[in-house]
mmCIF file of the N, C-alpha and C atoms, coordinates in Angstrom:
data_MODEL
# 
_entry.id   MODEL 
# 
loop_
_atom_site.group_PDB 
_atom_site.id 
_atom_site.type_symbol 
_atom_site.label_atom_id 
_atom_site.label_alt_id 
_atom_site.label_comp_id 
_atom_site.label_asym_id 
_atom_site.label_entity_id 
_atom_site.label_seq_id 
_atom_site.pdbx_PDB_ins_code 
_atom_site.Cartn_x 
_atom_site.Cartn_y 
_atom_site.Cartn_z 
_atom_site.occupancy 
_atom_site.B_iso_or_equiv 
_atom_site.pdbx_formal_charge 
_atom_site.auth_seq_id 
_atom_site.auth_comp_id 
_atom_site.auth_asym_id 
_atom_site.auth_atom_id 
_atom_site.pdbx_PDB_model_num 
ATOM 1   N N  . UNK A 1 1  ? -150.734 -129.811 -71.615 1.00 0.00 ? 1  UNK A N  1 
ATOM 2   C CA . UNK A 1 1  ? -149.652 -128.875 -71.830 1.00 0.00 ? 1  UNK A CA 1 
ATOM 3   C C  . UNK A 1 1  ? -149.521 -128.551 -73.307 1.00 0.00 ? 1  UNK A C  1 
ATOM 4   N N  . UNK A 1 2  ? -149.332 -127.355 -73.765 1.00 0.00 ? 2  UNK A N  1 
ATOM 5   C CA . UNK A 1 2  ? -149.313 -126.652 -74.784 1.00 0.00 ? 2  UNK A CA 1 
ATOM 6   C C  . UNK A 1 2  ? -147.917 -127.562 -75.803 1.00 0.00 ? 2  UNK A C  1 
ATOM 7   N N  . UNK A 1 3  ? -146.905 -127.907 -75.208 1.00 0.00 ? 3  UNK A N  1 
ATOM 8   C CA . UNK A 1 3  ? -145.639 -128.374 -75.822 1.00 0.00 ? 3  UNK A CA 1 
ATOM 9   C C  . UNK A 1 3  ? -146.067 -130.088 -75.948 1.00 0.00 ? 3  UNK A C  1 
ATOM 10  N N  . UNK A 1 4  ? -146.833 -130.580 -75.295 1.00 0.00 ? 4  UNK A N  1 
ATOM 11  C CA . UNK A 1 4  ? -147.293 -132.208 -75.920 1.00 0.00 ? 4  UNK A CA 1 
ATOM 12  C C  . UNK A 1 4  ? -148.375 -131.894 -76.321 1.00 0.00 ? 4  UNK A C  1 
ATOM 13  N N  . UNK A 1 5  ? -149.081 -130.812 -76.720 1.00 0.00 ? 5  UNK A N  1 
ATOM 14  C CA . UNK A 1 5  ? -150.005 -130.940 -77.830 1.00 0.00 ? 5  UNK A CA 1 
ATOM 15  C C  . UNK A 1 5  ? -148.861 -130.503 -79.380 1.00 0.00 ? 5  UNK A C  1 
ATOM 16  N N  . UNK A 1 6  ? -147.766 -129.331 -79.037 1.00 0.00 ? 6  UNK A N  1 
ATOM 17  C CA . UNK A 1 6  ? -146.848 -129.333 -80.575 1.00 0.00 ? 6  UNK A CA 1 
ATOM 18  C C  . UNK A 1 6  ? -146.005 -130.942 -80.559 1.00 0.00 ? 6  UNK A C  1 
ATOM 19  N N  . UNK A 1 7  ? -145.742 -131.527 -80.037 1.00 0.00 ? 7  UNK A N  1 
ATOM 20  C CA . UNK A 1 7  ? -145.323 -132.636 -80.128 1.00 0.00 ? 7  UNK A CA 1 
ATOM 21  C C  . UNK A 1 7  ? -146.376 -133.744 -80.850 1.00 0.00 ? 7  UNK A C  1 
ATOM 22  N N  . UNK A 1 8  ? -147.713 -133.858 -80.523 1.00 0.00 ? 8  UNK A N  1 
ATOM 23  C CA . UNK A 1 8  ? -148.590 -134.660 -80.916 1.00 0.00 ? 8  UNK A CA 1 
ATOM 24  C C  . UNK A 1 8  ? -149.198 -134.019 -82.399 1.00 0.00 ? 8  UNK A C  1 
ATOM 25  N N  . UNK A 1 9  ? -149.140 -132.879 -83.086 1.00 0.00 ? 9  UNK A N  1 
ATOM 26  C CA . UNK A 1 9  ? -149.355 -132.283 -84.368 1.00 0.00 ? 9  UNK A CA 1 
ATOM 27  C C  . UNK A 1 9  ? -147.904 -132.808 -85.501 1.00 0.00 ? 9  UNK A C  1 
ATOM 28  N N  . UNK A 1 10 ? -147.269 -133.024 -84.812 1.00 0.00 ? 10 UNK A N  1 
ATOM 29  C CA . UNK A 1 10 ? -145.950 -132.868 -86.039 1.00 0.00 ? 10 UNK A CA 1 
ATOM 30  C C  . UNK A 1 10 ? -146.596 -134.680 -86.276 1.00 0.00 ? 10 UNK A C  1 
ATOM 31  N N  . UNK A 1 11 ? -146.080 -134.857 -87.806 1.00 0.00 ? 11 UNK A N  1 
ATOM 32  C CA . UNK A 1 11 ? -146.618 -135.518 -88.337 1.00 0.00 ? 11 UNK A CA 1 
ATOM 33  C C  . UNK A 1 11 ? -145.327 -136.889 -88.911 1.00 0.00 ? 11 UNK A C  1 
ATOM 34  N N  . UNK A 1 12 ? -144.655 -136.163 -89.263 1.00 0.00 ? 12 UNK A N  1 
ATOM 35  C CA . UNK A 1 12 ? -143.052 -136.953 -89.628 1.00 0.00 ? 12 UNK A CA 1 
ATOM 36  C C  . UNK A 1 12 ? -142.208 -137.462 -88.527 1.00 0.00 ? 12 UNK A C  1 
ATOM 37  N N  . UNK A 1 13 ? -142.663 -136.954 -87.146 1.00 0.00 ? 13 UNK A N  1 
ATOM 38  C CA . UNK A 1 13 ? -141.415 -136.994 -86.297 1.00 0.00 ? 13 UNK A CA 1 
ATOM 39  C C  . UNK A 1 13 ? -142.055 -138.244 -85.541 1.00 0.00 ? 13 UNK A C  1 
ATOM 40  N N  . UNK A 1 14 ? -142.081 -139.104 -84.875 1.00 0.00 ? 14 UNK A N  1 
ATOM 41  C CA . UNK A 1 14 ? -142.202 -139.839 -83.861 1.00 0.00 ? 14 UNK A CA 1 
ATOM 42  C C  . UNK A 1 14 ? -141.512 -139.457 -82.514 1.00 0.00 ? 14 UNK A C  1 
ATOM 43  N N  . UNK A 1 15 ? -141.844 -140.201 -81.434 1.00 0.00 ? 15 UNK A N  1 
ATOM 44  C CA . UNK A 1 15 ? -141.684 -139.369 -79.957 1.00 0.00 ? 15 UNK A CA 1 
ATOM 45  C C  . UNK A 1 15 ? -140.670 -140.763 -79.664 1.00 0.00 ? 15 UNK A C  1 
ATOM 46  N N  . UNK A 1 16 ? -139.506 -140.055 -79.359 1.00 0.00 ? 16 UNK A N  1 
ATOM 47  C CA . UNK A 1 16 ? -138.545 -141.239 -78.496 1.00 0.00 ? 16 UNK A CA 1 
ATOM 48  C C  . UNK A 1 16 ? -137.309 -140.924 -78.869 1.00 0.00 ? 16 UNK A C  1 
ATOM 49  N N  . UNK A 1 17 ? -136.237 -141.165 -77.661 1.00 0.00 ? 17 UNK A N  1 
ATOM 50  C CA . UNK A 1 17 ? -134.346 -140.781 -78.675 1.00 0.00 ? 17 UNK A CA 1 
ATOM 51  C C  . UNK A 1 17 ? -134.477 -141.459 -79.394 1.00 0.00 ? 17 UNK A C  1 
ATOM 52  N N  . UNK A 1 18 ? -133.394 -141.065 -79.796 1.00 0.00 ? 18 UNK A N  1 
ATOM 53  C CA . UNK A 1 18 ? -132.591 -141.503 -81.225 1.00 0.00 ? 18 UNK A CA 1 
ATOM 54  C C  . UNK A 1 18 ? -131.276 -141.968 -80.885 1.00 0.00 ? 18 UNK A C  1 
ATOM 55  N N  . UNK A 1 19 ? -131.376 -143.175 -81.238 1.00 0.00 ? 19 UNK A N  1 
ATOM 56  C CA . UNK A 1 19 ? -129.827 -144.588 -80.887 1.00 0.00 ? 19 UNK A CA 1 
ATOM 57  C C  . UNK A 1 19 ? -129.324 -144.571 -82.524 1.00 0.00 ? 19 UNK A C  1 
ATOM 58  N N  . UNK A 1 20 ? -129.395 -143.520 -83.349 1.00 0.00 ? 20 UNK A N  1 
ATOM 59  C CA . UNK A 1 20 ? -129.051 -143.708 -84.399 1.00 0.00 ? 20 UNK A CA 1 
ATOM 60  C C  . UNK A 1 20 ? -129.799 -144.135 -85.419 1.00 0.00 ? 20 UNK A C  1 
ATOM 61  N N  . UNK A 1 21 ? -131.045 -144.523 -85.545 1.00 0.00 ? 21 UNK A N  1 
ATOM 62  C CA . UNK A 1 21 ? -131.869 -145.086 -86.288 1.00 0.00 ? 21 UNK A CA 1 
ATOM 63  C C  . UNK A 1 21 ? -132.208 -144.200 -87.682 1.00 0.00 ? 21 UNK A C  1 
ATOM 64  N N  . UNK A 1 22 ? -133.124 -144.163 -88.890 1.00 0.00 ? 22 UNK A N  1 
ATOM 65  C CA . UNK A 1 22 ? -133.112 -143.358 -89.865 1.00 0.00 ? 22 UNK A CA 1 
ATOM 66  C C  . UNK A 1 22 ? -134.487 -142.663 -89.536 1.00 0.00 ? 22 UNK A C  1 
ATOM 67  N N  . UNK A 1 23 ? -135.047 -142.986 -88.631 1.00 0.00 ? 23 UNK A N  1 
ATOM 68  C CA . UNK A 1 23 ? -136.711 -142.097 -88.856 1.00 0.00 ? 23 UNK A CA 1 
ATOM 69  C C  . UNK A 1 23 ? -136.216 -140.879 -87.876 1.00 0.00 ? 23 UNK A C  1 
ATOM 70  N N  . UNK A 1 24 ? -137.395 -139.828 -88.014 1.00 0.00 ? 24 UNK A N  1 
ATOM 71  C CA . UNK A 1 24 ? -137.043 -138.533 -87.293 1.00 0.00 ? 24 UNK A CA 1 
ATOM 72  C C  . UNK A 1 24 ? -137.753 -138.534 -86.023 1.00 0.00 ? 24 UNK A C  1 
ATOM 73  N N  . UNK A 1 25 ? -137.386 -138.141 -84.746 1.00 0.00 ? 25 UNK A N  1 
ATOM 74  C CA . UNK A 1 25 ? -137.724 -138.505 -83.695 1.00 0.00 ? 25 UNK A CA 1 
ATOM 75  C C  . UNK A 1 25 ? -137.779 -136.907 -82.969 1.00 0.00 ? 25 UNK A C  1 
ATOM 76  N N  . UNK A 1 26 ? -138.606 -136.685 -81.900 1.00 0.00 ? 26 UNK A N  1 
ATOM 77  C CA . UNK A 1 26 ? -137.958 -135.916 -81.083 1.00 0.00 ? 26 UNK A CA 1 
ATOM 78  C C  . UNK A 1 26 ? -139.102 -136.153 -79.404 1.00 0.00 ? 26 UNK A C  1 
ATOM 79  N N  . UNK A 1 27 ? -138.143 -135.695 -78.890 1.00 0.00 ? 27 UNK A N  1 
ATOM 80  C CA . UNK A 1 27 ? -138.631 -135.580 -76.983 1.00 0.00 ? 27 UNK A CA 1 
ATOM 81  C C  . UNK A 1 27 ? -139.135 -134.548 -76.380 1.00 0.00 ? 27 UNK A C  1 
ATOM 82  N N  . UNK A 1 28 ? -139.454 -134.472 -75.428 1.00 0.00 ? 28 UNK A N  1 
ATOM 83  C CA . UNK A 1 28 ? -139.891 -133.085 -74.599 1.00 0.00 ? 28 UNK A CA 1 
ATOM 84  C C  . UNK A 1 28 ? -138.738 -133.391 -73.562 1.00 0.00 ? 28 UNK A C  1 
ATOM 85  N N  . UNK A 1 29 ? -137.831 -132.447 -73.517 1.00 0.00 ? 29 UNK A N  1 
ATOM 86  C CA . UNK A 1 29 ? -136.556 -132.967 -72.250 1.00 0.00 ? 29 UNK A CA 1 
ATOM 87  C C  . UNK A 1 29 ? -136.649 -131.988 -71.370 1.00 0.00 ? 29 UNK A C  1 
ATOM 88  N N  . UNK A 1 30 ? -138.299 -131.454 -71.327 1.00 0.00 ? 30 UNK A N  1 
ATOM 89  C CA . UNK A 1 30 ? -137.867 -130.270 -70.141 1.00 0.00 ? 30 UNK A CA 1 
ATOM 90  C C  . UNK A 1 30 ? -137.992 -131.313 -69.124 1.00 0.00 ? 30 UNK A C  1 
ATOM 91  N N  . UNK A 1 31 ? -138.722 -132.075 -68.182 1.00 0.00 ? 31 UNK A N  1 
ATOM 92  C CA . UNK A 1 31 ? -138.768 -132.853 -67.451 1.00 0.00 ? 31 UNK A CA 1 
ATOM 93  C C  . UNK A 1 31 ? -137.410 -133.237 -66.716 1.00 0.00 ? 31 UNK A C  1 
ATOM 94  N N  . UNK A 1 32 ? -136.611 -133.638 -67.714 1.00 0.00 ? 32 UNK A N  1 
ATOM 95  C CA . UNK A 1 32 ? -134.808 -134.524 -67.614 1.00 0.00 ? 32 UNK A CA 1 
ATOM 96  C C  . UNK A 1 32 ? -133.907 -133.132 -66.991 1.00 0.00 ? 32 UNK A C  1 
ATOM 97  N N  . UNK A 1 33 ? -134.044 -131.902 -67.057 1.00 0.00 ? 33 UNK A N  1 
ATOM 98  C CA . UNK A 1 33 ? -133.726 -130.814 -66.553 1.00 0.00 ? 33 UNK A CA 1 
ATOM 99  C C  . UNK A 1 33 ? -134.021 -130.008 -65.504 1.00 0.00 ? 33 UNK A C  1 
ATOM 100 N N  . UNK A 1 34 ? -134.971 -130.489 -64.871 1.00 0.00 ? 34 UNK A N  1 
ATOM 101 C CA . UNK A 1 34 ? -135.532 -129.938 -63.542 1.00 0.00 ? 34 UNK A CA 1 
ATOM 102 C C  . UNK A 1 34 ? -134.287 -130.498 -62.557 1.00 0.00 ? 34 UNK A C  1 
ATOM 103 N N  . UNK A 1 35 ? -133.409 -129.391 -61.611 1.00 0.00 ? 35 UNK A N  1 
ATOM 104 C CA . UNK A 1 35 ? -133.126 -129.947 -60.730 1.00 0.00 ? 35 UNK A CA 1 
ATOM 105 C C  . UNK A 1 35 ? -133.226 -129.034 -59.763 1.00 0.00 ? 35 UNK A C  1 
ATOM 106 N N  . UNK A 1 36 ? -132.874 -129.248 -58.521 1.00 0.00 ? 36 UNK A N  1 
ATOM 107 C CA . UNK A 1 36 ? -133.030 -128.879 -57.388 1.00 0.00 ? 36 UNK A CA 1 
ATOM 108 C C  . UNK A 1 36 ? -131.756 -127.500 -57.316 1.00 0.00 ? 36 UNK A C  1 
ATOM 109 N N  . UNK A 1 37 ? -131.036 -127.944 -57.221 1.00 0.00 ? 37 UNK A N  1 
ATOM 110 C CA . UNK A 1 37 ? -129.163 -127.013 -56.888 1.00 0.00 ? 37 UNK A CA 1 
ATOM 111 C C  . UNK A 1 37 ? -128.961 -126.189 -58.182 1.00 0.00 ? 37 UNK A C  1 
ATOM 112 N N  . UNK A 1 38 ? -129.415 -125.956 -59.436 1.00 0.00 ? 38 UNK A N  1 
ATOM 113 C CA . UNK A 1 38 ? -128.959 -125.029 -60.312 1.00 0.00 ? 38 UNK A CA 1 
ATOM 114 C C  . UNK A 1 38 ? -130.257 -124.922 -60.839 1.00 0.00 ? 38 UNK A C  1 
ATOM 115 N N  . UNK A 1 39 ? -130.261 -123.608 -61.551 1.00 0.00 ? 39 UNK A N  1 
ATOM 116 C CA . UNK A 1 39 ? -131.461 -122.871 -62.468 1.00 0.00 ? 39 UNK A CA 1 
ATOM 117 C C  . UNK A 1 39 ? -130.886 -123.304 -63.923 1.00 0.00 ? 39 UNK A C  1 
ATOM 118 N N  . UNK A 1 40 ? -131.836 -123.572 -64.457 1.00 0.00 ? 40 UNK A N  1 
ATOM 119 C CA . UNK A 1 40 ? -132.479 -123.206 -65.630 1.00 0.00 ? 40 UNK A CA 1 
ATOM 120 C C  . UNK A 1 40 ? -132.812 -122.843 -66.437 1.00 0.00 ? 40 UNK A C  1 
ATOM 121 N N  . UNK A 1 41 ? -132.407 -122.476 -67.941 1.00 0.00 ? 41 UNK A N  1 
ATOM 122 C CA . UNK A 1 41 ? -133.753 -121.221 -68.203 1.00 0.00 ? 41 UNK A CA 1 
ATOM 123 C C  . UNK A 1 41 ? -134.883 -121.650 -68.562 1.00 0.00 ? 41 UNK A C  1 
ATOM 124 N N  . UNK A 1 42 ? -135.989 -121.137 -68.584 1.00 0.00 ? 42 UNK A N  1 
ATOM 125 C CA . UNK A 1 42 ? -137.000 -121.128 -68.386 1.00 0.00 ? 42 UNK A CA 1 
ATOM 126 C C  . UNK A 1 42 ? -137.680 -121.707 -69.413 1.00 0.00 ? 42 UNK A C  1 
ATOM 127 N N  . UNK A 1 43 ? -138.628 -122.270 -69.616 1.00 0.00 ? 43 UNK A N  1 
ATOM 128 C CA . UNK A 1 43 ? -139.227 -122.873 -71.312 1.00 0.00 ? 43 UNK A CA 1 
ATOM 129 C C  . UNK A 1 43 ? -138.834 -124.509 -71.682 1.00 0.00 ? 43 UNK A C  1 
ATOM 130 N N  . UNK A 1 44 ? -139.952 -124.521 -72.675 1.00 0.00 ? 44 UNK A N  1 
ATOM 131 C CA . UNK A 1 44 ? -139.736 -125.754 -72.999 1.00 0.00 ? 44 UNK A CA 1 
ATOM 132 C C  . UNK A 1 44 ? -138.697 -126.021 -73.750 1.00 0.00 ? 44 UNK A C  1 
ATOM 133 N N  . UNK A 1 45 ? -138.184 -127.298 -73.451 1.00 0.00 ? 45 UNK A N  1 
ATOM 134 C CA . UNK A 1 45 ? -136.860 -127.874 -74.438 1.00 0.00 ? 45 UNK A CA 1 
ATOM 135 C C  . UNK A 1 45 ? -137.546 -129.181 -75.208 1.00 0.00 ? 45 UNK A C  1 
ATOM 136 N N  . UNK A 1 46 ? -137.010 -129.214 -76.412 1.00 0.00 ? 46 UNK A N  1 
ATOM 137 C CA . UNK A 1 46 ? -137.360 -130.317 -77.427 1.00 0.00 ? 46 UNK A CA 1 
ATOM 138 C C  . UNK A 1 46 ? -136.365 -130.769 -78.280 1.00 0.00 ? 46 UNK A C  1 
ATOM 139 N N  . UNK A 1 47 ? -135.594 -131.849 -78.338 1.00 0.00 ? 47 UNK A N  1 
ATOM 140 C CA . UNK A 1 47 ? -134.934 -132.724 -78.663 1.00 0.00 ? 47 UNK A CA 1 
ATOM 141 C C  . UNK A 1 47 ? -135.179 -133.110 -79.746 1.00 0.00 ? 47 UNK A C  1 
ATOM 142 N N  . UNK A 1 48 ? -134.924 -132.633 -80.876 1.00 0.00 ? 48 UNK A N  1 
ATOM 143 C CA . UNK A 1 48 ? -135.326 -133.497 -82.354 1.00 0.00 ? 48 UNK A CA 1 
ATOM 144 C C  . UNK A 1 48 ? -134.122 -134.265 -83.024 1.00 0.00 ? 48 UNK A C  1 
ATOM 145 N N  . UNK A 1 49 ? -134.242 -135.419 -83.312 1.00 0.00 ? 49 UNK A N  1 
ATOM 146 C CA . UNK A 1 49 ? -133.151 -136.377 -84.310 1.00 0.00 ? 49 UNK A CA 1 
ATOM 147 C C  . UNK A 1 49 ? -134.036 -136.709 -85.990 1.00 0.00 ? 49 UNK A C  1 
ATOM 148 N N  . UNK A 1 50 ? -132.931 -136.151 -86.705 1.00 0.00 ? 50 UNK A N  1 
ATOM 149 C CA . UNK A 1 50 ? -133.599 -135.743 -87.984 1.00 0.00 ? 50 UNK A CA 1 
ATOM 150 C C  . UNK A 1 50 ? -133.483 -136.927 -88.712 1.00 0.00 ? 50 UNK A C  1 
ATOM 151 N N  . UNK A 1 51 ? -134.389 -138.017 -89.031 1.00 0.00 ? 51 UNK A N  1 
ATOM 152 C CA . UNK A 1 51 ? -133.859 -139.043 -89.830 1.00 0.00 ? 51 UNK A CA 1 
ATOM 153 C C  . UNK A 1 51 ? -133.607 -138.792 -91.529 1.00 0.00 ? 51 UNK A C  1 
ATOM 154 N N  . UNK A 1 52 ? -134.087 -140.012 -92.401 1.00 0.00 ? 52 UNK A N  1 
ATOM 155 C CA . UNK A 1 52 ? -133.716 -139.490 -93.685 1.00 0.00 ? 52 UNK A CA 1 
ATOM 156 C C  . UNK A 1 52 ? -134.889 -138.824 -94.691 1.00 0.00 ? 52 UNK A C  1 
ATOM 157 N N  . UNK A 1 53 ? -135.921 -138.429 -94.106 1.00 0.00 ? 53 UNK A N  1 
ATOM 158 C CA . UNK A 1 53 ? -136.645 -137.644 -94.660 1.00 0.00 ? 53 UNK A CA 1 
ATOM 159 C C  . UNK A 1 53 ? -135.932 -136.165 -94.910 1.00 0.00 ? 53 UNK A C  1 
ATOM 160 N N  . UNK A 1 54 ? -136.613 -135.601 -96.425 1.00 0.00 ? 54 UNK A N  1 
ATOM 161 C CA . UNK A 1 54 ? -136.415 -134.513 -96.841 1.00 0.00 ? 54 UNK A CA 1 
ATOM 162 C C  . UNK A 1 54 ? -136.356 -133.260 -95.932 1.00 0.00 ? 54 UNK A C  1 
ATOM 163 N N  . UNK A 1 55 ? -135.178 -132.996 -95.566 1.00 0.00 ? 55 UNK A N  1 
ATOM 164 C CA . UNK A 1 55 ? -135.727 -131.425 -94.592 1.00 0.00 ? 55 UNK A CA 1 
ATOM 165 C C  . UNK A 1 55 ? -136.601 -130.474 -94.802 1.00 0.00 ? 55 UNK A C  1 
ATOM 166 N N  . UNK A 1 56 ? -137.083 -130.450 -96.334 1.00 0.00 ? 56 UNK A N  1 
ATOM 167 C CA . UNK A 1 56 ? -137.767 -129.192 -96.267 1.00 0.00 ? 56 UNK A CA 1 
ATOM 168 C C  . UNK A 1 56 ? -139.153 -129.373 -95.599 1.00 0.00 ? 56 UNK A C  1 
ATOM 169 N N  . UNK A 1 57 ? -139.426 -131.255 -95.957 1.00 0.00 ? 57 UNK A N  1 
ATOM 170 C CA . UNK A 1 57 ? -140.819 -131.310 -95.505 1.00 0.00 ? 57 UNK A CA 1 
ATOM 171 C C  . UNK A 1 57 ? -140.800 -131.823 -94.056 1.00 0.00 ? 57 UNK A C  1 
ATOM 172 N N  . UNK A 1 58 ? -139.491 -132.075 -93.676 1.00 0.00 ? 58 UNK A N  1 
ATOM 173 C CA . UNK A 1 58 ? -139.268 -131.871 -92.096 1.00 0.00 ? 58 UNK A CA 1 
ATOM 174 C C  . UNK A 1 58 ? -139.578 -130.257 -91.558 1.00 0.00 ? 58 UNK A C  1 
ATOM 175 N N  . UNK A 1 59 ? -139.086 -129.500 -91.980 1.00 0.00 ? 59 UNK A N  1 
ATOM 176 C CA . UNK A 1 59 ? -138.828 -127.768 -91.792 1.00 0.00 ? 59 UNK A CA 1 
ATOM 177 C C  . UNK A 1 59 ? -140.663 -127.208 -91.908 1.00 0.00 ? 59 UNK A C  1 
ATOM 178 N N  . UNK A 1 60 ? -141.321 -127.977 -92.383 1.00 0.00 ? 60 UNK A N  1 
ATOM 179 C CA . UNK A 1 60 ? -142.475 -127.467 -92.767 1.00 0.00 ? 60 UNK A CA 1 
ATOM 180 C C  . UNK A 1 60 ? -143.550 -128.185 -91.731 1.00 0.00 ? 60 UNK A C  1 
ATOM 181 N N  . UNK A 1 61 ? -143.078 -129.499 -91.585 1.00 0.00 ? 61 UNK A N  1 
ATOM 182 C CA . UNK A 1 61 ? -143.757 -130.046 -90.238 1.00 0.00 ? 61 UNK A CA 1 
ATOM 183 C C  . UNK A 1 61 ? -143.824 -129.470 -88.778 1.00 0.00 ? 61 UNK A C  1 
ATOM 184 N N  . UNK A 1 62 ? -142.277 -128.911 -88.813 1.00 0.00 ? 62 UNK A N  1 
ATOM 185 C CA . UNK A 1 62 ? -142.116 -128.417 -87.555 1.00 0.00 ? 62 UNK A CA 1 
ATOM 186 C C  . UNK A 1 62 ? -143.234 -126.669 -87.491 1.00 0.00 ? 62 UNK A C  1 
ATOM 187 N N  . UNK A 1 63 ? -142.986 -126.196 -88.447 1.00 0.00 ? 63 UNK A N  1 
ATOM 188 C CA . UNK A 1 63 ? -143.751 -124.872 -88.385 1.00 0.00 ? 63 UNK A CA 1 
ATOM 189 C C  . UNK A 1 63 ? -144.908 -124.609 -88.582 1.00 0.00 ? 63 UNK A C  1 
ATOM 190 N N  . UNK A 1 64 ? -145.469 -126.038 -89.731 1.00 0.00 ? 64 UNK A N  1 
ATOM 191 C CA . UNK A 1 64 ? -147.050 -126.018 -89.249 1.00 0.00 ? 64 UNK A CA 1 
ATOM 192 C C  . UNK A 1 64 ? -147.664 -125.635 -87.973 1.00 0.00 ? 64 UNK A C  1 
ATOM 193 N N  . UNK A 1 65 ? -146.747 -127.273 -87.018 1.00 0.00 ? 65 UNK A N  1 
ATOM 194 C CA . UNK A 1 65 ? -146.580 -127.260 -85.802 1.00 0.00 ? 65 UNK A CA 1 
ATOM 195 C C  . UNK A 1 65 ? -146.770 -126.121 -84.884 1.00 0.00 ? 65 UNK A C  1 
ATOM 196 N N  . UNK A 1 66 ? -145.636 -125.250 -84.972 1.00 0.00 ? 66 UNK A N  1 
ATOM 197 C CA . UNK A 1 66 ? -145.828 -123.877 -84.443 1.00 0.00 ? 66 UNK A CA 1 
ATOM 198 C C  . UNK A 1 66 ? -146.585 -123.099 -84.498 1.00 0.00 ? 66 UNK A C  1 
ATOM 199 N N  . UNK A 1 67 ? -146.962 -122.469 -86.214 1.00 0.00 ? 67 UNK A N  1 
ATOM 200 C CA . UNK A 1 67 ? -147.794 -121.710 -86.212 1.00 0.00 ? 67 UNK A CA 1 
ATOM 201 C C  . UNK A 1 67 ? -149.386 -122.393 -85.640 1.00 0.00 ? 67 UNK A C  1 
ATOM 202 N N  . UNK A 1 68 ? -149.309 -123.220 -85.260 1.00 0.00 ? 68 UNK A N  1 
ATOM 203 C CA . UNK A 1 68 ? -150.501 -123.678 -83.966 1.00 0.00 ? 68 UNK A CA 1 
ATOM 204 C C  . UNK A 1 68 ? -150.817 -123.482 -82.459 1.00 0.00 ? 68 UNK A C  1 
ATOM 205 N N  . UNK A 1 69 ? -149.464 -123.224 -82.142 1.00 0.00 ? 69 UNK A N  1 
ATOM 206 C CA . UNK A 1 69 ? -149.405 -123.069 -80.844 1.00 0.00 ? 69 UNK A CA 1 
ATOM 207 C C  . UNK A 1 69 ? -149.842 -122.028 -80.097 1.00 0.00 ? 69 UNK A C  1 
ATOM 208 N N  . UNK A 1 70 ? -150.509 -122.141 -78.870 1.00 0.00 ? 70 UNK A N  1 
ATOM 209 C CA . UNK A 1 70 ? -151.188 -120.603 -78.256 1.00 0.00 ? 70 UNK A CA 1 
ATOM 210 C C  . UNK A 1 70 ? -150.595 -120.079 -76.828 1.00 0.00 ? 70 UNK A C  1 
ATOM 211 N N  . UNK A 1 71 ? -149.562 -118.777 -77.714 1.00 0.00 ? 71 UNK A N  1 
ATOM 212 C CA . UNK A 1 71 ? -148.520 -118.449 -76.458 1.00 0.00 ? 71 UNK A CA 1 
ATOM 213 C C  . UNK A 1 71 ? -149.568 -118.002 -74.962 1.00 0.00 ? 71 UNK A C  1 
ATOM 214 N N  . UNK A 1 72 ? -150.399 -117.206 -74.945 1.00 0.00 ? 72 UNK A N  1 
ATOM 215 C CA . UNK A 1 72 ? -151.125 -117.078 -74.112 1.00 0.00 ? 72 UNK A CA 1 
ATOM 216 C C  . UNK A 1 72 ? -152.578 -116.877 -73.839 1.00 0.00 ? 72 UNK A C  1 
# 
């Protein structure tokens, strides 16, 4: 899947919640949202917890990230 390969490129973030801890984390929570009785919208969801790293080189991880990704 296209969204755990941008998950596996980011470089600062580690994969798992966040109980409060200082490192930056994030999830793939489309999975936790599938239900049966209500819709959705459509697309991937991603969960990021920003620890105490610099945002900009957080902000730059994430868009590397992106500008990788292949919409179709």
């Amino acid at each position: 899947m296209e969204i755990d390969k941008f998950i596996d490129r980011l470089k600062l973030f580690g994969i798992g919640f966040s109980y409060g801890g200082y490192e930056s984390l994030c999830i793939n929570c489309g999975p936790q949202l599938i239900r049966e009785k209500s819709k959705m919208p459509e697309g991937p969801l991603i969960r990021f917890a920003c620890g105490l790293e610099d945002i900009n080189d957080l902000k730059e991880d994430i868009e590397s990230s992106l500008n990788k990704l292949v919409l179709f």
